[in-house]
C-alpha positions as CSV (number, residue, x, y, z in Angstrom):
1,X,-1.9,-8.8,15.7
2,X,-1.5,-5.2,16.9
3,X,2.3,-5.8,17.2
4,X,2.2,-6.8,13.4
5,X,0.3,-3.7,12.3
6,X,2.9,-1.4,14.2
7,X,5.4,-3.0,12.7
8,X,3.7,-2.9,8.6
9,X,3.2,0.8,9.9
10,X,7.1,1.1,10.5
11,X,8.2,-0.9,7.6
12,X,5.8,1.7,5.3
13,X,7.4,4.5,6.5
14,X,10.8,3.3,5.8
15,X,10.1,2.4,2.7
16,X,8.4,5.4,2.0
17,X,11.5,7.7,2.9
18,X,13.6,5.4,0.5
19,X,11.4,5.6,-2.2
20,X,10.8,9.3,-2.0
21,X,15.0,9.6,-2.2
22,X,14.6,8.1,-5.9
23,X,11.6,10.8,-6.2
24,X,8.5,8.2,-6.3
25,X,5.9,9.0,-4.1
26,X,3.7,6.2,-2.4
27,X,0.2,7.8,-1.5
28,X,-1.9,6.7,1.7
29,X,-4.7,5.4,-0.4
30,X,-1.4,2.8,-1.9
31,X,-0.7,2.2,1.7
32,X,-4.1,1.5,2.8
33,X,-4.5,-1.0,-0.9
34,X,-1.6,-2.4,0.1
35,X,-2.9,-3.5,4.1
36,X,-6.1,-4.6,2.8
37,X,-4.5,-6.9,0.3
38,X,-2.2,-7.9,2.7
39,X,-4.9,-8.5,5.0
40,X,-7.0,-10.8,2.2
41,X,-9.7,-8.3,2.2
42,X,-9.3,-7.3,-1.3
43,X,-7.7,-9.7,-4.2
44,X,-5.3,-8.4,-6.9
45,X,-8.0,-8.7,-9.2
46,X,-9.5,-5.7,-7.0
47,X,-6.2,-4.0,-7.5
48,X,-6.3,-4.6,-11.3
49,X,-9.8,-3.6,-11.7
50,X,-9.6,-0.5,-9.4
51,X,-6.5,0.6,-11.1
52,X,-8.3,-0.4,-14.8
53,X,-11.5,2.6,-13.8
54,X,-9.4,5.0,-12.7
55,X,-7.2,5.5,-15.6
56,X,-10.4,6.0,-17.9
């Protein structure tokens, strides 16, 4: 399991750099979303709904 999170840790990064070449910029909060849904500890719903109260 360890090995996996190094390597979602790498994968981030890269994907980070190539996304900041076409100028978007992926926070740590989006990266830490991201793990916990990847890690069925939150459900897209929980995305939705988080995304839904911070916009108003």
């Amino acid at each position: 399991m360890l090995y996996e999170i190094n390597q979602f840790n790498f994968d981030v990064a890269n994907i980070k750099k190539d996304l900041e070449i076409e100028n978007i910029v992926v926070t740590d909060e989006q990266v830490t979303t991201l793990k916990q849904y990847i890690n069925q500890e939150i459900s897209f719903q929980d995305i939705v709904s988080n995304i839904q109260n911070s916009l108003g």
